[in-house]
BAPA-165239 format. One record per residue (C-alpha): x, y, z. Coordinates in pm, whole numbers, plus 32768, in hexadecimal, padded with zeros to 4 digits. Example, Ala and Ser with C-alpha at 12.3 -4.5 7.8 and 13.67 -1.06 7.14 Angstrom:
2
84CE7E3E830C 85577F9682CA 
REM end
This chain:
568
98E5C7D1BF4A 9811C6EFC068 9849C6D9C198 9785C60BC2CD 97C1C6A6C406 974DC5F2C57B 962EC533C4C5 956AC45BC5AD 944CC376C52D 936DC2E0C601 9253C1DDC592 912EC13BC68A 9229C004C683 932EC0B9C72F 9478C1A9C6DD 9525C179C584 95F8C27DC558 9681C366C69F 977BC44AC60E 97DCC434C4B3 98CCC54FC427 998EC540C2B0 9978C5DAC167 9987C59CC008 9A88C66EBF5E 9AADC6C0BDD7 9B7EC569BD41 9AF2C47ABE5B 9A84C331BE5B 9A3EC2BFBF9A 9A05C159C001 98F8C153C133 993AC026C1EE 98C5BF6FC36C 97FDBE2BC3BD 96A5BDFAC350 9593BF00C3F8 96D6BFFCC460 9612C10AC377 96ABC0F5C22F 9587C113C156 94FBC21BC261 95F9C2EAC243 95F2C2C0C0A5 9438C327C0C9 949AC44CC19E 9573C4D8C0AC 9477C4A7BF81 935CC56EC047 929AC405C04D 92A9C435C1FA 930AC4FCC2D3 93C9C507C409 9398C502C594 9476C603C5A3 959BC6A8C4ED 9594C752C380 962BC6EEC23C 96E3C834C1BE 96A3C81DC041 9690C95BBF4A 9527C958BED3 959EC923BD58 9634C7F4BDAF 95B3C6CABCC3 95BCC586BD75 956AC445BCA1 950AC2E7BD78 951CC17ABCEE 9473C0A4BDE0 94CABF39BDE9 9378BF13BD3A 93A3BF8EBBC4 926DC07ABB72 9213BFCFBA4E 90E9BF96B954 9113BE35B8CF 9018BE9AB7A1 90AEBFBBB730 91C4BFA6B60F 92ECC029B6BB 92F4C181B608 91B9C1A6B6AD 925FC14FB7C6 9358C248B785 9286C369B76D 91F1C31CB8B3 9340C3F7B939 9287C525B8AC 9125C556B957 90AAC679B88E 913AC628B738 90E1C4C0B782 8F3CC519B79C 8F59C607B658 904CC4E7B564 8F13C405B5F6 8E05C4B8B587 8E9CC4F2B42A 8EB3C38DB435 8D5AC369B463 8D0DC463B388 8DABC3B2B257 8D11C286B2AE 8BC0C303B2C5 8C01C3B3B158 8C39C272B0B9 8AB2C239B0C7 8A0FC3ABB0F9 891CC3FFB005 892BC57CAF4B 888FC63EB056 896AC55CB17E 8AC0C5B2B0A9 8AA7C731B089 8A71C73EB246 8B9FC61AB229 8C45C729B161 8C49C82FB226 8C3FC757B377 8DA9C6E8B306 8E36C845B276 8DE9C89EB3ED 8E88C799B487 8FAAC7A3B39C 901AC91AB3E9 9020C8A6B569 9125C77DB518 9204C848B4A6 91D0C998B59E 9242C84AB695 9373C7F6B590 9295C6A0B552 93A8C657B401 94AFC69AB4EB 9464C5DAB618 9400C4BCB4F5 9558C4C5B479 95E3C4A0B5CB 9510C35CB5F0 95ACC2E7B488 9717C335B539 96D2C29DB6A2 966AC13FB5F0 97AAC0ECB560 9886C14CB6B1 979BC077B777 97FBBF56B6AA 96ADBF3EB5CE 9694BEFAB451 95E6C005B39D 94C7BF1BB350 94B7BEE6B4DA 93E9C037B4F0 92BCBFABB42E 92A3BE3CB506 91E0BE23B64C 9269BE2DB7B8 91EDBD04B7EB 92CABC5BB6FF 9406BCA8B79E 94B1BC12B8FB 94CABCC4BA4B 9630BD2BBA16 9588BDE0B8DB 9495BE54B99A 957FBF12BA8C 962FBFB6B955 94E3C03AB8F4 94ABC0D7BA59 9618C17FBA56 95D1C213B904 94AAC2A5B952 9526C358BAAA 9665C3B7B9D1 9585C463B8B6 94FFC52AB9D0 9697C5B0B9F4 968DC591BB61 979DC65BBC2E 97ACC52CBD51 9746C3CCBD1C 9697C2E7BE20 96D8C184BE16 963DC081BEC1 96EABF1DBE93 972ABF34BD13 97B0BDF6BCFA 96A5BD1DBD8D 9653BC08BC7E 972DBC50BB7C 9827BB54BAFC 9982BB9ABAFA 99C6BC2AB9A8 98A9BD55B9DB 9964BD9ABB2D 9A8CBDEFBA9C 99D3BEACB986 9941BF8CBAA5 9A8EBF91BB5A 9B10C02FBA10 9A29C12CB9B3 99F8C1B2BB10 9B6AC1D2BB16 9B5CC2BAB9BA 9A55C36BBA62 9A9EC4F3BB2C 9979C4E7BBCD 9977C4B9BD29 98C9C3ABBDC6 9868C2DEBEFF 987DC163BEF8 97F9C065C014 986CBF1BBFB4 98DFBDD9C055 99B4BD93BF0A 9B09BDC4BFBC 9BA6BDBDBE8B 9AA4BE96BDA5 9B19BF93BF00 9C67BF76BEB5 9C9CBF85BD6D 9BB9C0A8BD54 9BC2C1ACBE92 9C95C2D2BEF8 9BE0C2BAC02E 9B55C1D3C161 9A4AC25CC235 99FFC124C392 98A4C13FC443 98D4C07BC556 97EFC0C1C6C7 9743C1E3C611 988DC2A0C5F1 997DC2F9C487 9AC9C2E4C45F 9B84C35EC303 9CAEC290C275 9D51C2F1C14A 9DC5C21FC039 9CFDC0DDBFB6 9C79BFBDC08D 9DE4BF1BC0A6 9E6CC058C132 9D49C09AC261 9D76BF4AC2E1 9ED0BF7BC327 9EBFC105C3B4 9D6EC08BC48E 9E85BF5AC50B 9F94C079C519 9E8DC131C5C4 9E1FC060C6EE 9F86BFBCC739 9FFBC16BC760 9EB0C178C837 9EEBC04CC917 A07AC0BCC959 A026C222C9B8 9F0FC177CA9A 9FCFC0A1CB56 A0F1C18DCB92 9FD8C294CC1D 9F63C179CD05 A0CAC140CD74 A10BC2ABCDD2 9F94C2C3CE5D 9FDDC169CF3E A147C21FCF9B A0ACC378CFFB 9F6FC2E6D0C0 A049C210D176 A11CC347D201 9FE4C3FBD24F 9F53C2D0D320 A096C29ED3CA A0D8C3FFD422 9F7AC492D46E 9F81C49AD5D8 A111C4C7D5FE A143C604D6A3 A261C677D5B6 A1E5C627D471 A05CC60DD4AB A05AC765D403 A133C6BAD2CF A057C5BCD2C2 9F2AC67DD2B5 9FC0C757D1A0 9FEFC624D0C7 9E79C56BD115 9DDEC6D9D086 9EC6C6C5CF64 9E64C55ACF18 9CF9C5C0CF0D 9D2FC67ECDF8 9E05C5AACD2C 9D66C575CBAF 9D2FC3EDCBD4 9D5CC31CCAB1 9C9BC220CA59 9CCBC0A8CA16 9CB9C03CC8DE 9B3FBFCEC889 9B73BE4FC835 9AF5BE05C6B7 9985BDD6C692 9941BC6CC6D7 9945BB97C59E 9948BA46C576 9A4BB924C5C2 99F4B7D0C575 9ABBB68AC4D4 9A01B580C3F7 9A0BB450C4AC 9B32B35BC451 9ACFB2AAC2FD 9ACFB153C2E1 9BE3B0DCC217 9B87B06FC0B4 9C48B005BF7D 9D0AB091BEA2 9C0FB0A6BDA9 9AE7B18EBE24 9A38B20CBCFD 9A70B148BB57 99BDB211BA4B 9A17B14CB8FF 997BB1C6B79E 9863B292B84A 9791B2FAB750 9655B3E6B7E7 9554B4C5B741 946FB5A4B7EB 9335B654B737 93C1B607B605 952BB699B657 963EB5C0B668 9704B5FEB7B3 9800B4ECB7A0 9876B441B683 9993B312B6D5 99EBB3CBB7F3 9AF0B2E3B8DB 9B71B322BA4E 9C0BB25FBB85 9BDDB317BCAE 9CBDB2A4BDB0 9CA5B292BF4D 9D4BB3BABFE9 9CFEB48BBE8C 9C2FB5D6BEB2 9BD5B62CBD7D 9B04B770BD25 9A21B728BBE6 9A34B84EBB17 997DB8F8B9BF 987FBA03B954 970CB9C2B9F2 9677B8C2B926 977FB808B8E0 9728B6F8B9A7 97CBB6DEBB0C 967BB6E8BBF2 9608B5BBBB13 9785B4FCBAFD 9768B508BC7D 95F4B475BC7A 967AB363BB99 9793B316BC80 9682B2E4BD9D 95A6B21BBCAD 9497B308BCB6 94ABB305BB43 951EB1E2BA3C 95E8B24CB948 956EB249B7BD 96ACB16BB784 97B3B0E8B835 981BB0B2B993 9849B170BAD0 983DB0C3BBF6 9902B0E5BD94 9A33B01EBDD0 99D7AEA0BE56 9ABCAEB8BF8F 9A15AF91C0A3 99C4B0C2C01D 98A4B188C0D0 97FBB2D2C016 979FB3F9C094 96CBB4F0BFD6 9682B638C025 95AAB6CCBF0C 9577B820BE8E 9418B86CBF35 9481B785C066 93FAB88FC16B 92B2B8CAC095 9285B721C0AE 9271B745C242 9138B722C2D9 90CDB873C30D 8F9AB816C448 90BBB77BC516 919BB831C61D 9313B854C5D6 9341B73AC6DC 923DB63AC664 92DDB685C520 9424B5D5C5B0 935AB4E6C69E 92F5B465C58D 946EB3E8C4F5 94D7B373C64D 93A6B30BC730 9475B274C82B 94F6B3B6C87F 9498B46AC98E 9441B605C9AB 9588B641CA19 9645B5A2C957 958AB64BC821 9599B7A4C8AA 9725B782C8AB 9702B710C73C 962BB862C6FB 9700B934C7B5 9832B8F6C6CF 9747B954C5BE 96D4BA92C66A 9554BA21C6E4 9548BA67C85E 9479BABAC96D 9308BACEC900 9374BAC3C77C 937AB94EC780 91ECB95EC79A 91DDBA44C677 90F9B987C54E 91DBB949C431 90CABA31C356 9127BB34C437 92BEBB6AC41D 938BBC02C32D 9420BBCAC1F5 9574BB7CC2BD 9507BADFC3CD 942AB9D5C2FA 9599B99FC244 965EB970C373 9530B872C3F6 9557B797C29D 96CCB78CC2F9 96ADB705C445 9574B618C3EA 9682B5A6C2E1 97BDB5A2C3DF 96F0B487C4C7 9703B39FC3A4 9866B2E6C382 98DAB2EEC229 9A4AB2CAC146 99ADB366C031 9934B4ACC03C 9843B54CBF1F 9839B6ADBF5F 9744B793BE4C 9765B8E7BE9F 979CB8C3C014 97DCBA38C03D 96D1BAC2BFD6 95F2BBAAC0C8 9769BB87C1AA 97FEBC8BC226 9990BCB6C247 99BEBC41C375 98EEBB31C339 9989BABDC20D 9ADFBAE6C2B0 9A80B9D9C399 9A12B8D0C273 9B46B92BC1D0 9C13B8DCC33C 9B2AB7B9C33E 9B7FB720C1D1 9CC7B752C1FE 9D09B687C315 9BF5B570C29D 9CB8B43AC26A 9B98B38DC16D 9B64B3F7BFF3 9AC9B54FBF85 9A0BB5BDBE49 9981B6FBBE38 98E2B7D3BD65 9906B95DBD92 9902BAC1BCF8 99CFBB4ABE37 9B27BB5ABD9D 9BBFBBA6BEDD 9B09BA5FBF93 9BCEB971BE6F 9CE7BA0BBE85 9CDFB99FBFFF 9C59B83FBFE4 9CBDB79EBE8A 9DE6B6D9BE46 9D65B6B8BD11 9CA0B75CBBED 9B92B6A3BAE9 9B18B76AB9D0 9A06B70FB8C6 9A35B788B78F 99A5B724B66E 991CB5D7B705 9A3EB578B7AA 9B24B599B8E8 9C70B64EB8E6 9D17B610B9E0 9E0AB6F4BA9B 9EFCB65EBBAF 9F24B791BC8E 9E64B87EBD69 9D7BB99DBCC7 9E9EBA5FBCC3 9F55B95ABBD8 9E3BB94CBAEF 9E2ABA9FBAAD 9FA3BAADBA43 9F9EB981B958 9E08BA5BB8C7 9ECDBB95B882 A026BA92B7F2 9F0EB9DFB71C 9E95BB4AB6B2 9FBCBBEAB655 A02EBA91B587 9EC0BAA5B4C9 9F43BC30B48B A094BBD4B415 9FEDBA94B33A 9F03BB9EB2AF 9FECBCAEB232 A0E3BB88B19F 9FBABAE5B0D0 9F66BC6DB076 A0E2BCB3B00A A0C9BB5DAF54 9FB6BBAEAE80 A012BD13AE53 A17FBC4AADBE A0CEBB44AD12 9FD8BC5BAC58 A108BD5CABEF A1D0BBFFAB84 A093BBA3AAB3 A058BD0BAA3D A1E3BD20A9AC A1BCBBA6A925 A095BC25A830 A142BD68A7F2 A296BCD2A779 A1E0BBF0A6C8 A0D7BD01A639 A24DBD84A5B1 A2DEBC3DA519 A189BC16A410 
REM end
């Protein structure tokens, strides 16, 4: 169907990609995966015609309809999203706009004005439907529902609807075009967890093909057929889900480093009979034989050692009480919504708890009122009184550093009694070396402004850590090591995340609001979603007894009147 074959890319910054070779099959979805600037997204343009390579060719058949999401939804926020909608259909789109207008404009034509309006719209209305415009309306009317809209949805503005809408919007529209391959880039960057599961679903009902890059290790898993690694430039294919290449790229390298060392063995063996024999005057000629054959030998390689990530600890906490965070009869509104309403939770040392619920429930501003940043509309939250020590690591943390500073003034400026060297080890864990460390902050990356608001945060000793979003702009490896990190932190951990795969690491224990209040869950995420789906299926089987009860209670009712309809 596609296929990338040797594709180099090359930018004035230096060499992304060196030798990329796969190819997307009918039934595929493939899960692109490798560190931050390995090429993902490169590869993803290069395939949509957006750039185009150094060298190499993308083998495509010229038919083939290719439909991108970006991670930056293409939409109008003053449109109504029907309008929206027919933005999937270019042609159709200009003539539905100018009957539009011309209805509009008939509303207040005068005699002379109406007969041209007339006409002007008889015109325009024999081109809708040459270009099936009732058709492609009705399959506007039909996309609404499956993308989880009410039918009075279509008529209310973009604007009025969340990102997570948003996104929905942008799928339909590239689905209305009935692509034959999809391109997506991060999908599931700000949504909450509920709309990532939606889009876990439907892409899973879906035949189309498609190509994902994501660092949502469990969107990967639950959703490819296929892994495809960039790592130095160079592809590798995997099959099965995200689970499944870690372990064949372990299986992989272990098979790789065996056969390696046993060629070394023989090598050492061989080379050591040729040096010992080369100038003996019976078996020089032996000797020689063997030092020709040895020149040929196929060598294999060593095993390339992983790309460096990042290893660090959190400092040893402080020890505080037992009590680290009381929230009794919290009662909070914000812009007239009421988040919290005599919500109560103790939140013990040693818990990790991952705060969860739909966006705007509440959990960004439940961690602000545990810092004191905000005062509750009633009731109390408040830190332990024995020792405890906060940490906060907020949402836009990397967009609060100091973007005219280098990276190491940036961490000069935690621990001033420092000196160079000891700060350029600090960076080093977190990837900044060499002459990165006099990069201005304005001038990194995404990442690397996230892994610098780690480590600014790391210098600070703390036994309670509040963590909002703290992998976002991370890449896998990079949110492997906070996961290694959390894990062995001996202090108290709240955290706030849409990465499913990141709680399901960290948390000993899950917090969700609903309806104002905290449920809580005394497991991992794992736990939680058991006792959801128990809590489900008990709501189901509550349901369909109340239904059978009625149904009993009505036909008991209905042969009460008729016996007695008999008896008069």
């Amino acid at each position: 169907m596609l296929r990338l074959e040797h594709i180099c890319k090359i930018y004035p910054t230096g060499e992304v990609l060196k030798d990329v070779n796969w190819e997307v099959k009918i039934g595929d979805r493939i899960g692109l995966v490798g560190v931050n600037g390995a090429g993902k997204s490169t590869q993803l343009k290069i395939i949509a015609g957006e750039i185009e390579p150094t060298a190499g060719e993308v083998i495509r058949p010229a038919s083939l309809h290719i439909a991108y999401l970006n991670q930056e939804f293409d939409v109008d926020p003053c449109r109504t999203v029907k309008e929206e909608l027919w933005r999937a259909f270019s042609e159709a789109n200009n003539v539905h706009e100018a009957l539009s207008q011309v209805h509009r404009d008939m509303e207040t034509a005068n005699p002379e004005q109406l007969d041209k309006l007339i006409n002007k719209m008889d015109k325009l209305q024999r081109q809708f439907e040459a270009l099936d415009g009732y058709g492609l309306e009705a399959q506007i009317d039909k996309i609404l529902p499956e993308m989880g809209f009410e039918a009075a949805d279509g008529d209310r503005l973009v604007s009025a609807f969340s990102g997570g809408w948003q996104m929905r919007m942008g799928l339909a529209k590239i689905l209305l075009q009935k692509p034959d391959l999809l391109l997506l880039d991060e999908p599931t960057n700000h949504l909450d967890l509920e709309t990532i599961e939606w889009l876990e679903n439907y892409l899973k009902g879906l035949t189309t093909p498609m190509v994902i890059v994501s660092h949502d290790r469990e969107f990967l898993d639950r959703l490819c057929t296929q892994i495809v690694e960039t790592e130095r430039g160079i592809s590798a294919s995997y099959l099965g889900n995200y689970s499944a290449y870690l372990s064949q790229k372990e299986e992989a390298k272990t098979a790789q480093l065996s056969a390696y060392e046993r060629q070394q063995k023989e090598l050492e063996k061989q080379q050591a009979f040729v040096d010992r024999f080369r100038a003996s005057a019976t078996r020089s000629t032996q000797a020689k034989s063997r030092e020709k054959l040895l020149e040929k030998v196929e060598r294999i390689e060593a095993p390339i050692s992983d790309v460096r990530t990042l290893h660090f600890r959190f400092p040893p906490a402080p020890r505080s009480g037992r009590e680290v965070v009381i929230i009794k009869d919290l009662v909070h509104t914000y812009d007239d919504k009421i988040l919290f309403l005599g919500a109560e939770l103790l939140i013990e040392r040693g818990d990790r708890i991952a705060f969860l619920g739909p966006n705007g429930a509440g959990k960004s501003t439940l961690l602000r009122l545990i810092m004191g940043m905000e005062q509750p509309s009633e009731g109390q939250v408040k830190l332990g009184d024995h020792n405890v020590i906060p940490g906060y690591f907020e949402q836009n943390q990397a967009e609060a550093l100091d973007l005219s500073k280098t990276v190491m003034e940036t961490i000069h400026d935690e621990v001033p009694d420092w000196n160079n060297e000891e700060v350029r080890t600090l960076l080093g864990k977190f990837l900044f070396s060499g002459d990165t460390v006099f990069k201005k902050v304005e001038a990194l990356s995404g990442g690397e402004k996230a892994r610098l608001a780690l480590a600014k945060m790391l210098l600070r000793p703390a036994n309670l850590l509040i963590l909002d979003e703290p992998t976002n702009h991370l890449d896998i490896p990079a949110k492997e090591m906070l996961e290694e990190a959390l894990k062995n932190y001996d202090g108290t951990a709240i955290l706030v995340s849409h990465d499913r795969y990141f709680i399901s690491q960290v948390a000993n224990k899950i917090v969700e609001i609903r309806d104002g209040e905290f449920r809580v869950y005394l497991g991992d995420y794992h736990y939680y979603l058991d006792k959801i789906a128990e809590e489900k299926e008990q709501a189901r089987l509550a349901a369909e007894a109340a239904e059978k009860a009625a149904k009993k209670a009505a036909k008991d009712a209905a042969k009460k009147a008729k016996e007695a309809a008999k008896r008069k």
